[in-house]
C-alpha positions in Angstrom: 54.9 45.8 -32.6 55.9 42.5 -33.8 56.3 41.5 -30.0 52.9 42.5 -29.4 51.5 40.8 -32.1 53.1 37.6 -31.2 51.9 38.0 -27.5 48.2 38.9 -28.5 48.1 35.6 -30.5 49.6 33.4 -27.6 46.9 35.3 -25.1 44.1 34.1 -27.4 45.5 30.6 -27.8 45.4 30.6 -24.2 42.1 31.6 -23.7 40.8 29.5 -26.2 42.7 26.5 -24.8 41.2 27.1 -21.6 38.0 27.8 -22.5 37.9 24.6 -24.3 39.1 22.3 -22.0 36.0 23.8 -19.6 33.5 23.4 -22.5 34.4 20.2 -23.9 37.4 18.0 -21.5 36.0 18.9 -18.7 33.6 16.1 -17.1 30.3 17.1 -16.3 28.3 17.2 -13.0 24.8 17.0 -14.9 24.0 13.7 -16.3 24.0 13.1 -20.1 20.7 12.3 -21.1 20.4 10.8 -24.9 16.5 11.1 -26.4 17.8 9.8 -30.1 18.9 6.3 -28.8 16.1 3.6 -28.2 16.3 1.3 -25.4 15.3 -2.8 -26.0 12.4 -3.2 -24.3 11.7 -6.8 -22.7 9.7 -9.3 -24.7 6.4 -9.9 -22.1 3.4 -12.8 -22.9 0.1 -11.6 -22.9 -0.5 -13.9 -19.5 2.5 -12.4 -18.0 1.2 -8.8 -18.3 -2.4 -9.3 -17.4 -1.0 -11.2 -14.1 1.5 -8.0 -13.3 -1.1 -5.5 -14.3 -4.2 -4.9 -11.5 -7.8 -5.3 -13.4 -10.7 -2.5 -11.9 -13.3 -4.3 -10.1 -16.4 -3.0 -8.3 -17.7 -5.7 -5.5 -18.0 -5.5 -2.0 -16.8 -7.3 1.4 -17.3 -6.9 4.8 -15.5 -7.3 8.4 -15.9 -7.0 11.8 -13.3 -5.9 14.6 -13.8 -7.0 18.5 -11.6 -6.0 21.6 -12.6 -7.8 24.8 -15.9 -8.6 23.3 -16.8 -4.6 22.2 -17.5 -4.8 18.7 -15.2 -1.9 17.0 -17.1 0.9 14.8 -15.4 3.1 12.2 -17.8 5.8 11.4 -15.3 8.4 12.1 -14.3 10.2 8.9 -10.9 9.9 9.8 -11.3 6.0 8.2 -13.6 6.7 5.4 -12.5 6.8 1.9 -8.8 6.8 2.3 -7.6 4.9 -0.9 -9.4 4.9 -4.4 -8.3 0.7 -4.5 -10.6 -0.2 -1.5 -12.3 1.7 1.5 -14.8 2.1 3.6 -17.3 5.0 3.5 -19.9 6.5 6.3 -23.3 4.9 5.4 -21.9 1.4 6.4 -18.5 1.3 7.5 -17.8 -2.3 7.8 -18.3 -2.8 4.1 -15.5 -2.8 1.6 -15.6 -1.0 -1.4 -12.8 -2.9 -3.7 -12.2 -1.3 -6.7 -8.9 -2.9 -7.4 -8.0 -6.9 -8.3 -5.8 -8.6 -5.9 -6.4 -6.3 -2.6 -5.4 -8.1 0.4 -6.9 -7.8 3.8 -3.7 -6.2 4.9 -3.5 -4.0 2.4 -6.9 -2.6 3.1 -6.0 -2.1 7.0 -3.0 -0.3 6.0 -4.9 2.2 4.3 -6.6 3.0 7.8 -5.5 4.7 10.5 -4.9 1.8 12.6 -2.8 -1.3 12.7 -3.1 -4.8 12.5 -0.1 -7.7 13.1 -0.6 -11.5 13.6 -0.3 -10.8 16.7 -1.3 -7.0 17.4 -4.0 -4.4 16.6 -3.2 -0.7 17.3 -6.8 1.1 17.1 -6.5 4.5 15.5 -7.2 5.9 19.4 -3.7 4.2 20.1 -5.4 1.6 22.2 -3.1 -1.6 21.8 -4.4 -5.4 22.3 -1.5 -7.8 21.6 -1.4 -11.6 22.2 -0.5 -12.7 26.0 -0.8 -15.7 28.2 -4.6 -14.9 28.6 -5.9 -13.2 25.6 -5.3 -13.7 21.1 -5.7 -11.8 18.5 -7.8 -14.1 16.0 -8.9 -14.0 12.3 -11.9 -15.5 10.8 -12.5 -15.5 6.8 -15.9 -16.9 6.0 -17.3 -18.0 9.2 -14.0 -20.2 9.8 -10.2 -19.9 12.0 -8.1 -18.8 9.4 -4.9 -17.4 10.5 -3.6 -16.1 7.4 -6.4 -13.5 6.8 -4.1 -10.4 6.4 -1.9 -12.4 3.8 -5.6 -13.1 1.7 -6.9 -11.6 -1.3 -10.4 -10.1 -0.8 -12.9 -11.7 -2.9 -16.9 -10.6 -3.7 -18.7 -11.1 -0.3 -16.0 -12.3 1.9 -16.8 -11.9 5.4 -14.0 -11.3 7.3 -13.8 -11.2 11.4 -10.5 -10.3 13.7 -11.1 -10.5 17.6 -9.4 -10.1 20.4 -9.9 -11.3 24.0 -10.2 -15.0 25.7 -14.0 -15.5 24.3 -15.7 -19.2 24.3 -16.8 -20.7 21.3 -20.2 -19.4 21.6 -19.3 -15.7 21.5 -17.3 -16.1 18.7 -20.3 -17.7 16.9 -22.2 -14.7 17.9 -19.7 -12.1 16.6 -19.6 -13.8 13.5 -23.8 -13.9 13.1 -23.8 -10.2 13.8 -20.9 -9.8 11.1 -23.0 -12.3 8.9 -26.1 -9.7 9.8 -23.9 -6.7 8.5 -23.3 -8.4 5.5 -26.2 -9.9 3.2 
């Protein structure tokens, strides 16, 4: 009896070793998450956080898109009211609805279903119109050249125009009246 005493006692040290080592020594697969511990949190200015956080706005802006001289409309729904930052809606879909500080142009044109490059725009039909030998792709901001629009905040009442094709002077000056005439 003694003998099976003995051997009872060395099974359960066993089992309790081995149980143990799986509870407590053996590394676990989950991560160990602490909620009691505080992290240090960064010392940020006032000025630093109001320039990393985005203010609301409400103002408006307005563009213009020509291929080859065909001024581009967007009053398909698949372009209206795609972001809650800035869109475009049905009743006039050339103007901007920004509701977020520091929007960029290229921002905006990424939230439609079409592309825009330096040097390329990719309609939302797929229809492609990249710079060549013969024909550009060119921005206007404010009735002037200004080849960094995309890279440009959008500010109250900007005006911006992006065409494509091998026009003269004078039909640019005429897209950018009727874009001028979208926007008053």
């Amino acid at each position: 009896m003694n003998k099976f005493l003995i051997l009872a006692i060395a099974i359960c040290i066993a089992v309790l070793g081995i149980g143990g080592f799986y509870v407590f020594g053996k590394p676990s697969s989950q991560p160990i998450i602490q909620t009691d511990t505080k992290v240090p949190q960064p010392l940020i200015t006032k000025e630093a956080a109001q320039k990393t956080q985005s203010t609301l706005v409400d103002y408006k802006a307005a563009f213009a898109i020509y291929t080859n001289g065909i001024f581009r409309v967007f009053t398909a729904s698949m372009y209206h009211n795609l972001s809650k930052d800035v869109y475009i809606q049905a009743d006039n879909p050339n103007i901007v609805h920004v509701k977020k500080s520091g929007i960029t142009w290229d921002y905006f044109f990424k939230t439609l279903p079409f592309s825009v490059t330096k040097d390329c725009l990719i309609t939302g039909t797929k229809e492609t119109f990249c710079t060549n030998q013969t024909k550009s792709l060119k921005f206007y901001l404010n009735g002037e050249r200004f080849d960094n629009l995309l890279d440009t905040e959008i500010k109250p009442n900007d005006k911006a125009l992006i065409t494509f094709g091998s026009e003269t002077d004078a039909e640019i000056a005429k897209q950018l009246e009727k874009l001028s005439s979208i926007f008053k």
